[in-house]
PALO-210532 format. One record per atom (N, C-alpha, C, O): x negated, y, z negated; residue in one letter. Coordinates in steps of 0.02 Angstrom, whole numbers, padded with zeros to 5 digits, always signed. Each point is the difference from the previous one (the first is absolute). Example, Ala and Ser with C-alpha at 12.3 -4.5 7.8 and 13.67 -1.06 7.14 Angstrom:
! PALO-210532
-00660-00284-00390a;+00045+00059+00000a;-00045+00060+00000a;-00052-00001-00033a;+00070+00054+00069s;-00042+00059-00003s;+00039+00055-00037s;-00025+00055-00008s;
//
This chain:
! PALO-210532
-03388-03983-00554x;+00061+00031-00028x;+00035-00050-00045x;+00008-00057+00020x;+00010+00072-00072x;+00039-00033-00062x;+00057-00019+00012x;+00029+00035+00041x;+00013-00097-00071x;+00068-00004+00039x;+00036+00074-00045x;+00059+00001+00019x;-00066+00039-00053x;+00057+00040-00019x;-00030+00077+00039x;+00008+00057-00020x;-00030-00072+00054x;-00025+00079+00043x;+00029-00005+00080x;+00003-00059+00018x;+00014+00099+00025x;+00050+00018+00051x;+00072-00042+00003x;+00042-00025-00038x;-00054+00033+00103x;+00082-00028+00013x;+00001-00026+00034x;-00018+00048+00034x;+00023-00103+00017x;+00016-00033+00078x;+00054+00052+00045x;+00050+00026-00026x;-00066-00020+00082x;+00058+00029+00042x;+00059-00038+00005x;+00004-00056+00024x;+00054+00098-00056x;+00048-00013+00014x;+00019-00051+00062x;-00049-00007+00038x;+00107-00030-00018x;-00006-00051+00040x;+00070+00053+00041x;+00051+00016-00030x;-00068+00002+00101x;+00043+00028+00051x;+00076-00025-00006x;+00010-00060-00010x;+00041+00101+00015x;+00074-00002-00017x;+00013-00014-00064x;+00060+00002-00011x;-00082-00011-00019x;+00005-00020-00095x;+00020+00083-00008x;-00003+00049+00037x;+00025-00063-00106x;-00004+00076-00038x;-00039+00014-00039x;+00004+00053-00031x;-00040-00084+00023x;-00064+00045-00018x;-00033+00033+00061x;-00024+00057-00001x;+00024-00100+00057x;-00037+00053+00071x;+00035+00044-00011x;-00037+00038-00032x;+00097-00007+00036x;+00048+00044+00019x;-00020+00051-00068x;-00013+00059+00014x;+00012-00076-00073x;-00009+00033-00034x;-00082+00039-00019x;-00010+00043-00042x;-00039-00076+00089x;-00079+00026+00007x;+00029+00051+00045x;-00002+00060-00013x;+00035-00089+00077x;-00012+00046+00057x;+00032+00058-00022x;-00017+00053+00025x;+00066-00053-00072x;+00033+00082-00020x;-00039+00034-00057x;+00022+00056-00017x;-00087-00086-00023x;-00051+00029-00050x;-00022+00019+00076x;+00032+00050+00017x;-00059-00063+00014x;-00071+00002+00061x;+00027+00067+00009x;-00036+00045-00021x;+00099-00026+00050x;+00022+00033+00039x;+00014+00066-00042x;+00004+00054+00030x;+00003-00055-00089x;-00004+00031-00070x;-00062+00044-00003x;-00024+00056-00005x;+00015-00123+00013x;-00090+00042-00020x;-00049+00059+00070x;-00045+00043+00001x;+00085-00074+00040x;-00015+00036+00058x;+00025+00071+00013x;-00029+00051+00020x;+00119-00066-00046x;+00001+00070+00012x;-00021+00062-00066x;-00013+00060+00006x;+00016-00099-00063x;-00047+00034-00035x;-00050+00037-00009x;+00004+00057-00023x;-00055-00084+00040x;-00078+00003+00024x;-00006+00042+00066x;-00044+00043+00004x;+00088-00054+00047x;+00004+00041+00063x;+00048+00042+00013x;+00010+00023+00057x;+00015-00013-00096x;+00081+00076+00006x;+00010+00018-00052x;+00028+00053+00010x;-00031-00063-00085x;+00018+00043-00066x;-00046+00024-00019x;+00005+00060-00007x;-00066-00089-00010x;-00057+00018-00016x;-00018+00067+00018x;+00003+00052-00032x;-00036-00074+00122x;-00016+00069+00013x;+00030+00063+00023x;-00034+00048+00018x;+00113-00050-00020x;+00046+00041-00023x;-00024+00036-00061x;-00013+00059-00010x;+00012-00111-00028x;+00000+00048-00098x;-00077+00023+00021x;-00006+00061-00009x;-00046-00087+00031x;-00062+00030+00005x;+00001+00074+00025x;-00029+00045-00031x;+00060-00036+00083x;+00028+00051+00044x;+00018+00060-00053x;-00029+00049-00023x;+00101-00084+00017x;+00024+00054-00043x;-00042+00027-00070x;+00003+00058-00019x;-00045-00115-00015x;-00031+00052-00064x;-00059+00030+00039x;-00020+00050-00030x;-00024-00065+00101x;-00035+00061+00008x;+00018+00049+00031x;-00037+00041+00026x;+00129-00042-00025x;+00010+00075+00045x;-00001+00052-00093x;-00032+00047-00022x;+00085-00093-00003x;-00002+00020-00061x;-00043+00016-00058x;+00024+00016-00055x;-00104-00021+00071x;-00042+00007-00023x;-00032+00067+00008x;-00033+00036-00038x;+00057-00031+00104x;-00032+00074+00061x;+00051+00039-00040x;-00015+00048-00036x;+00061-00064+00042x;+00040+00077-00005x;-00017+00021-00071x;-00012+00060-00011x;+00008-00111-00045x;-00008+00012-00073x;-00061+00051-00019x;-00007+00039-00047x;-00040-00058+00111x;-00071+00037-00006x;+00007+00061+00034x;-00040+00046-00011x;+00094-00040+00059x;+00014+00067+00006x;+00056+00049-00014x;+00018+00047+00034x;+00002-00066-00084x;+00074+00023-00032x;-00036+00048-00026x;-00059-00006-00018x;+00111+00085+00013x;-00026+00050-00020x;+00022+00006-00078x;-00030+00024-00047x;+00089-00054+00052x;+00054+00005-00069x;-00016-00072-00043x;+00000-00060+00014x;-00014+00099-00075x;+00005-00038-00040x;+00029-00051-00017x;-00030-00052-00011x;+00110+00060+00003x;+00033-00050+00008x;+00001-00042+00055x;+00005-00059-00016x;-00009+00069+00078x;-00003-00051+00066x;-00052-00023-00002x;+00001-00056+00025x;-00050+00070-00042x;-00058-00056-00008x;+00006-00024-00074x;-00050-00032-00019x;+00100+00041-00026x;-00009-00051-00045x;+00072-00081+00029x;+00002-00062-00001x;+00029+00103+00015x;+00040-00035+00060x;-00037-00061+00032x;-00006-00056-00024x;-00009+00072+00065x;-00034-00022+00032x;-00079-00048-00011x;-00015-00044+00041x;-00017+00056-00085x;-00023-00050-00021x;+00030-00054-00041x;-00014-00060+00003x;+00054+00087-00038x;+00064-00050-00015x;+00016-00071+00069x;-00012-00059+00014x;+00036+00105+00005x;+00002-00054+00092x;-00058-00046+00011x;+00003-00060+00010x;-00054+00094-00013x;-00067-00037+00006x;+00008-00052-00037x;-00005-00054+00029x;+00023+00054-00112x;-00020-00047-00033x;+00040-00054+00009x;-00032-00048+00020x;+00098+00035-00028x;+00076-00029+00045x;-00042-00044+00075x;+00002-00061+00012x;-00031+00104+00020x;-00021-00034+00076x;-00045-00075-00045x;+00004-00061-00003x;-00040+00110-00020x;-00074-00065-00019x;+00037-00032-00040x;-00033-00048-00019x;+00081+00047-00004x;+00014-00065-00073x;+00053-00048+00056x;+00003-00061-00007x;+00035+00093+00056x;+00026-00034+00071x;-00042-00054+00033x;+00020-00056+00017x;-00084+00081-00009x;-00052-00018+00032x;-00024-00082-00044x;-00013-00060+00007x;+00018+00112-00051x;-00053-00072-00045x;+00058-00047-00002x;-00021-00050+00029x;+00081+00039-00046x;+00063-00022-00004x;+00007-00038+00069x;+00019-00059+00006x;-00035+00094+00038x;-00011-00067+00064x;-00049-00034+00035x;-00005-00032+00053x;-00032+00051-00105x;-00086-00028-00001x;+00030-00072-00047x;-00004-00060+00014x;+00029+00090-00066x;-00002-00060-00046x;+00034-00057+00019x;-00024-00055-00013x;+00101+00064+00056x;+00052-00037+00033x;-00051-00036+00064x;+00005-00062-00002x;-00041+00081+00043x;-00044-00048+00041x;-00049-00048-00039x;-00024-00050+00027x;+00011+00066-00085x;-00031-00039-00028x;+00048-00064-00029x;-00014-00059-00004x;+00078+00096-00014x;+00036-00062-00015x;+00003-00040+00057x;-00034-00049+00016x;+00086+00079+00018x;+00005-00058+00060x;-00061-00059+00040x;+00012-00050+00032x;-00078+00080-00050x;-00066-00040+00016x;-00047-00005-00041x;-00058+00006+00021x;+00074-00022-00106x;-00065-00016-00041x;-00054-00017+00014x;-00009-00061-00002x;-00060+00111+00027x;-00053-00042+00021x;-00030-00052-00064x;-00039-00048+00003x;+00067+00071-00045x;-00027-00036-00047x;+00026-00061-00016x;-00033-00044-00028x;+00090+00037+00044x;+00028-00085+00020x;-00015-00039+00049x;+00008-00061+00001x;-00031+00097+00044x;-00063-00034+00056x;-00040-00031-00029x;+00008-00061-00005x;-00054+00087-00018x;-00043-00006-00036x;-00039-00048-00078x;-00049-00030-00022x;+00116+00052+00009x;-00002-00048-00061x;+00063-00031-00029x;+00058+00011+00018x;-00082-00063-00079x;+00093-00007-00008x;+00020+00040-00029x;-00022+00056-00011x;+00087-00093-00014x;+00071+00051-00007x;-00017+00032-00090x;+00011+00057-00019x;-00027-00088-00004x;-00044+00022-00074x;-00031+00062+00023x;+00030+00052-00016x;-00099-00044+00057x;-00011+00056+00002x;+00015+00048+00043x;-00030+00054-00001x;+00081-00067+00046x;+00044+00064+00050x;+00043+00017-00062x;+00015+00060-00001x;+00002-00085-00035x;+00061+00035-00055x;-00036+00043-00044x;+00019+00058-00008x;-00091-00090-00033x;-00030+00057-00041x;-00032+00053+00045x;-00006+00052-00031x;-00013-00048+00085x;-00009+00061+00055x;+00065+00033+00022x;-00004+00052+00033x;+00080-00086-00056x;+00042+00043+00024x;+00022+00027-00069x;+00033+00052+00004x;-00045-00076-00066x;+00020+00037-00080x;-00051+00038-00002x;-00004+00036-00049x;-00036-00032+00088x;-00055+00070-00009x;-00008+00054+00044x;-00020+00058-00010x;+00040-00090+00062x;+00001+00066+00064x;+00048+00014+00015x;+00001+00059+00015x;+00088-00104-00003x;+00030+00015+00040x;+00080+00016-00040x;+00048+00011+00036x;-00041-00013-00091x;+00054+00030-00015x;+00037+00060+00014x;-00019+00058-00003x;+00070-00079+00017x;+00019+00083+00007x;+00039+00049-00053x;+00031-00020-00050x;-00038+00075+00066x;+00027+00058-00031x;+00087-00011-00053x;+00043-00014+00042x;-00031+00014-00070x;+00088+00000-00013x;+00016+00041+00027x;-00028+00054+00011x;+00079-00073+00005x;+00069+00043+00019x;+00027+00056-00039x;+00014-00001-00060x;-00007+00053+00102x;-00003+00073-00037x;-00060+00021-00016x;+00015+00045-00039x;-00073-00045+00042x;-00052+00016-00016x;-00028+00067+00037x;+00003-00006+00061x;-00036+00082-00088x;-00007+00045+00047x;-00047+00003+00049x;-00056-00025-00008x;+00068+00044+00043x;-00050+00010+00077x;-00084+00016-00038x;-00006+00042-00045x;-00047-00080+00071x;-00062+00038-00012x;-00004-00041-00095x;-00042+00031-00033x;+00069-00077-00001x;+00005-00001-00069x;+00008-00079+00000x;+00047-00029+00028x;-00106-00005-00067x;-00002-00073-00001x;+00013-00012-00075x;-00043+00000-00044x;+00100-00010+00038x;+00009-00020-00092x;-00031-00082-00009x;-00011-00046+00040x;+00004+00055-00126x;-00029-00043-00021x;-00001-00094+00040x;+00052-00032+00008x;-00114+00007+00011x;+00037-00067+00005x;+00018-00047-00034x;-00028+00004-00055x;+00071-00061+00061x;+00034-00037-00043x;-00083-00060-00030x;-00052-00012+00031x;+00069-00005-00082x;-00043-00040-00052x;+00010-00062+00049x;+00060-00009-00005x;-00081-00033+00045x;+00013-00055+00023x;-00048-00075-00023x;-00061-00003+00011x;+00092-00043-00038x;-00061-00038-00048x;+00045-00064+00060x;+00058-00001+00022x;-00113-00043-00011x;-00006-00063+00056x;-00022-00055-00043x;-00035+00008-00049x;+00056-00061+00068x;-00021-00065-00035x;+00020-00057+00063x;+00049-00037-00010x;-00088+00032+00072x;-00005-00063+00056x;-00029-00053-00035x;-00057-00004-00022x;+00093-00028+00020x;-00030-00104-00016x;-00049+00003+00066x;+00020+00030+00050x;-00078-00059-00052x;-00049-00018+00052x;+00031-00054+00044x;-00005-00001+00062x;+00037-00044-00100x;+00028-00073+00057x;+00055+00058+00045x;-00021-00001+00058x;+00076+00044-00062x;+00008+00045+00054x;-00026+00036+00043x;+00032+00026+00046x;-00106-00019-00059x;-00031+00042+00055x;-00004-00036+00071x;+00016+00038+00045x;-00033-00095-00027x;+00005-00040+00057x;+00046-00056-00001x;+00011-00052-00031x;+00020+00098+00093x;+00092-00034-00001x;-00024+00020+00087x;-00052+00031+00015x;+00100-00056+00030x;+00003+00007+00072x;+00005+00088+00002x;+00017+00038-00046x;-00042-00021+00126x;+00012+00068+00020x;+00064+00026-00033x;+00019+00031-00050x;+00004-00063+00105x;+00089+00020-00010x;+00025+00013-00070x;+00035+00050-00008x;-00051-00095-00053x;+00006-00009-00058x;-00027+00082-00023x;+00031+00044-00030x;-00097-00047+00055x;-00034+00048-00030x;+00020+00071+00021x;-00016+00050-00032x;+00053-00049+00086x;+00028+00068+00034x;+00056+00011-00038x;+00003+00045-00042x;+00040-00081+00054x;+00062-00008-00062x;-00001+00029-00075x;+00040+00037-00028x;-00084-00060+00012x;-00013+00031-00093x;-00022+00064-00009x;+00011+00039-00046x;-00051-00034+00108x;-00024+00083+00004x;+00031+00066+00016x;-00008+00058-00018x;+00065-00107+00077x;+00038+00042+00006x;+00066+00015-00040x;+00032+00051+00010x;-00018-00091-00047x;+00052-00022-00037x;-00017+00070-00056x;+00026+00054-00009x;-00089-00094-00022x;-00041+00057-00045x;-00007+00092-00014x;+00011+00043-00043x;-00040-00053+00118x;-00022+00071+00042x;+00081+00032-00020x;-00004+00049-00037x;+00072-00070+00057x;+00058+00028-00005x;+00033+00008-00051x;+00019+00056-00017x;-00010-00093-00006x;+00008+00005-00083x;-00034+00043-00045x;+00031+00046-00027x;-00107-00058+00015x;-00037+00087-00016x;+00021+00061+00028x;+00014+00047-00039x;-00009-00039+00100x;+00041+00050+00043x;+00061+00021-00034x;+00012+00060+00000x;+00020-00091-00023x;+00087+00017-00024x;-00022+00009-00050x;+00009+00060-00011x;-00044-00088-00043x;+00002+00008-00056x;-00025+00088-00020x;+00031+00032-00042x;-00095-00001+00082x;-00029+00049+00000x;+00065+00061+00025x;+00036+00040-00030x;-00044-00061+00094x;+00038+00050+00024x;+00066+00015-00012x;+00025+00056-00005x;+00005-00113+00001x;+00100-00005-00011x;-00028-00009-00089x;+00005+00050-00036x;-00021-00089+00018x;+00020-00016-00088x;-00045+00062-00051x;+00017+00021-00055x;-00063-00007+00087x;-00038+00074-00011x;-00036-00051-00098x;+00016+00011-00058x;-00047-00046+00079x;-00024-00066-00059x;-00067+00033-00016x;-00040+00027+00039x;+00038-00035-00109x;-00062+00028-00003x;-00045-00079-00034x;-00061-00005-00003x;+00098-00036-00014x;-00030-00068+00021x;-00001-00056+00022x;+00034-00039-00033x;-00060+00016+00079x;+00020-00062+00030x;-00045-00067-00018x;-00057+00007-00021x;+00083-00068+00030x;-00033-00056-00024x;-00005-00041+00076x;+00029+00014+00052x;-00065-00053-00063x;-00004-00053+00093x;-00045-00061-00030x;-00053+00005-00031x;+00085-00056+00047x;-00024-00048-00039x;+00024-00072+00052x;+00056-00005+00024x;-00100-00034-00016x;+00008-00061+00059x;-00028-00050-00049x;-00054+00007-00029x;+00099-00060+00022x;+00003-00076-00037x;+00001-00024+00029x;+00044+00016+00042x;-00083-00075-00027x;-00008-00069+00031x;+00053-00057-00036x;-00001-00009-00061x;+00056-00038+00117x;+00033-00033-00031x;-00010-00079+00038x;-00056-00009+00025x;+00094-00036-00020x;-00007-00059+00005x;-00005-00005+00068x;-00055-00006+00028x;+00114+00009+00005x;+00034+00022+00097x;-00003+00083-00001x;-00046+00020+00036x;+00078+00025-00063x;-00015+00051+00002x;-00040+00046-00038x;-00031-00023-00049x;+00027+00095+00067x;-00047+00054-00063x;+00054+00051+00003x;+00046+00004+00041x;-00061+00037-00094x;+00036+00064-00012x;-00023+00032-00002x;-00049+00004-00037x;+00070+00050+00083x;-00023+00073+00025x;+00036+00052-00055x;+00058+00006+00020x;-00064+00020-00061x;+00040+00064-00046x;-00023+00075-00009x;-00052+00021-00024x;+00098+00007+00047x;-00036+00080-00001x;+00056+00052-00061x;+00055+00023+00016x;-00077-00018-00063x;+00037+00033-00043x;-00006+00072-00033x;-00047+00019-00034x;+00111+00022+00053x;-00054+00056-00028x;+00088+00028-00043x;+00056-00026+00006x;-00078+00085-00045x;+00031+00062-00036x;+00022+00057+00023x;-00007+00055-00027x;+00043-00073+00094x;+00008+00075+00028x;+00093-00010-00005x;+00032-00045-00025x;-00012+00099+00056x;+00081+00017-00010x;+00023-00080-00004x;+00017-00021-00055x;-00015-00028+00117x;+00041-00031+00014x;+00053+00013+00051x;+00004+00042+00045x;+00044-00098-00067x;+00068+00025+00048x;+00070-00048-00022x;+00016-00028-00052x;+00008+00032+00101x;+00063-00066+00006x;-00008-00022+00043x;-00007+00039+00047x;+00001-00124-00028x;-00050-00030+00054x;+00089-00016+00041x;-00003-00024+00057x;+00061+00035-00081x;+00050-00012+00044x;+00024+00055+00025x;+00058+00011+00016x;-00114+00031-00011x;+00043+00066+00030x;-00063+00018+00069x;+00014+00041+00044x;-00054-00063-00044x;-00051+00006+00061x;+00042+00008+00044x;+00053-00029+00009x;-00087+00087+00030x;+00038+00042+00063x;-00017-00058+00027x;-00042-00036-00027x;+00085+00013+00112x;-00035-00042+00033x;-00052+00014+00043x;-00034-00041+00030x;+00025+00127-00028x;-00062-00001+00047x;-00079+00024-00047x;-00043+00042+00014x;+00047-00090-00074x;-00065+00005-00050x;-00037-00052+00042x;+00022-00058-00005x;-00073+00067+00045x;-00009-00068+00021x;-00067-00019-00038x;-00031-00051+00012x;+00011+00103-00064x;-00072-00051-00017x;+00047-00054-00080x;-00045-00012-00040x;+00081-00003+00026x;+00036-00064-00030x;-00009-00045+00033x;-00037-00049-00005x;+00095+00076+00068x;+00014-00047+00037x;-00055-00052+00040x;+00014-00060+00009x;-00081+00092+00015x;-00053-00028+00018x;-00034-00028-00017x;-00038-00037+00031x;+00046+00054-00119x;-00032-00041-00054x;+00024-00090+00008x;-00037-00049-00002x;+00104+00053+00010x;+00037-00057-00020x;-00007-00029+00070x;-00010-00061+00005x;+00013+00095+00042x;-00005-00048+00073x;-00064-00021+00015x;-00013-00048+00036x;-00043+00096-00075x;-00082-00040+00028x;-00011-00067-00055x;-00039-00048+00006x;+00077+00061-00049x;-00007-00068-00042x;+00036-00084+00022x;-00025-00056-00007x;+00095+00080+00037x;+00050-00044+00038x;-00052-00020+00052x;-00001-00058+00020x;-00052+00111+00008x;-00017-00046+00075x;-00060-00034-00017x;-00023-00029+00049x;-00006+00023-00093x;-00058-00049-00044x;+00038-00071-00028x;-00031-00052+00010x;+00096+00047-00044x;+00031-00028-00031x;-00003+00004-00080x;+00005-00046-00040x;-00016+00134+00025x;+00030-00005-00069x;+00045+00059-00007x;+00028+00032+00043x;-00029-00026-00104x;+00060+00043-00034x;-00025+00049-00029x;-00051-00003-00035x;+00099+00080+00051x;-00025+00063-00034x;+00056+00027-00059x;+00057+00020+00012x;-00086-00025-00074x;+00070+00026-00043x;-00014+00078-00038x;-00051+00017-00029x;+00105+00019+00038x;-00035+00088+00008x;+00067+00009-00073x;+00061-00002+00006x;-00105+00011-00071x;+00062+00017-00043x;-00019+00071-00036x;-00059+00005-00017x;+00098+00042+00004x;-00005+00057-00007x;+00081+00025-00067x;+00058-00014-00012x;-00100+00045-00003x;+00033+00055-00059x;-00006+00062-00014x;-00050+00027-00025x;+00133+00016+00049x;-00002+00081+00022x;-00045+00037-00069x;+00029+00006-00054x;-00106+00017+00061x;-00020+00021-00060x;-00035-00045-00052x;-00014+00011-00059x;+00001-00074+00101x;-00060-00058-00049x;-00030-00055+00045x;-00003-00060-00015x;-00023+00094+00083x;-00046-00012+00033x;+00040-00036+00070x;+00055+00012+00024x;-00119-00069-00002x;+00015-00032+00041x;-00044-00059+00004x;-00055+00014-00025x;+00060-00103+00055x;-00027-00047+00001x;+00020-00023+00057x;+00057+00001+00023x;-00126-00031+00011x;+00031-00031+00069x;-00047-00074-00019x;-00059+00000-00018x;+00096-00050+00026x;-00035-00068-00001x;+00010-00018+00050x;+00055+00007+00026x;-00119-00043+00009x;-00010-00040+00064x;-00026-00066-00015x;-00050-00008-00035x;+00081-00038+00060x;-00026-00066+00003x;+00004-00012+00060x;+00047+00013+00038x;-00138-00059-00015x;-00016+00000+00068x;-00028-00070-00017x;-00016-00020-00056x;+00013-00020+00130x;-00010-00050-00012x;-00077-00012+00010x;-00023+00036+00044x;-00023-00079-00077x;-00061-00018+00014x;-00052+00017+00074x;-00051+00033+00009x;+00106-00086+00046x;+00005+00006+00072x;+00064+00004+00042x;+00059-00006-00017x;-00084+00017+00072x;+00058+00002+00065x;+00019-00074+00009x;-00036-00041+00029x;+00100+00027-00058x;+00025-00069+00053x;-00008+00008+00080x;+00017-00047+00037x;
//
């Protein structure tokens, strides 16, 4: 295994334990109570569609169907976040181009059953960033992984840029894209993928700077350090 591929277990009472054990527990009830709920419900909803006499209730109703499965896939995709096998696996370079290809999600407002266009996303990783410590490497991905997330879904971008520079003590992480934007002093306080941005960088020892313009995109710069003091 490469130093930029998994993660070490968290170290017990830290916050990072605290913060695995509430993904773990995430993922659990996910996987074991929503899931096969929505499974449930689109094959009751499947039955009745196939036996609807009326036209309209079975157009209804497959309607429903399609809503269940885009639910479905939607928390197919969220277990994948919370456990990249592919950051297992490999480094953080290639869990990110496996997550700009598989795992984006939908924007916001978007109709049930209807995958609009995806955003143009062009990457440029410096190689001296690909092997950096676990932790390092969990950090950028996830840093990454969230930032694409907002940009798609909240900034509705139809292009984004991601680009990692190698520097002296630190590198720069930058994810830039063309979608709405915002006013970065008006963040509700319960936005927490900002806020997580800026605290997974604080617990590495670097800095996350998130600058935005209502209607001329959005930029998040990360500077991370080489290694873990």
């Amino acid at each position: 295994m490469n130093a930029g591929s998994g993660a070490p277990s968290p170290k017990e009472g830290s916050e990072e334990h605290w913060i695995e054990a509430e993904r773990q527990q995430f993922a659990s009830e996910l996987h074991d109570g929503l899931l096969p709920l929505l499974f449930a419900a689109r094959m009751h909803a499947e039955r009745l569609a196939a036996t609807a006499e009326e036209a309209t209730w079975r157009q209804e109703l497959t309607q429903l169907v399609d809503e269940l499965a885009s639910a479905m896939d939607e928390g197919r995709r969220l277990l994948v976040d919370v456990h990249p096998p592919e950051l297992a696996e490999g480094d953080w370079h290639q869990a990110l181009a496996h997550y700009i290809a598989h795992g984006l999600p939908q924007a916001a407002g978007s109709a049930a059953g209807t995958r609009p266009a995806a955003p143009r996303v062009e990457w440029a990783l410096d190689e001296a960033t690909r092997e950096v410590p676990p932790v390092i490497a969990q950090t950028a991905y996830r840093i990454a992984q969230e930032a694409l997330r907002n940009a798609v879904r909240h900034g509705q971008a139809s292009e984004i840029h991601v680009r990692a520079a190698a520097g002296d003590d630190r590198w720069l992480l930058e994810i830039r894209d063309n979608g709405r934007g915002f006013d970065p002093a008006r963040i509700p306080p319960n936005h927490f993928g900002v806020r997580s941005m800026n605290a997974r960088a604080r617990r590495v020892g670097g800095t996350a700077q998130i600058e935005s313009v209502a209607g001329e995109g959005t930029t998040v710069a990360v500077r991370l350090p080489h290694t873990v003091a």
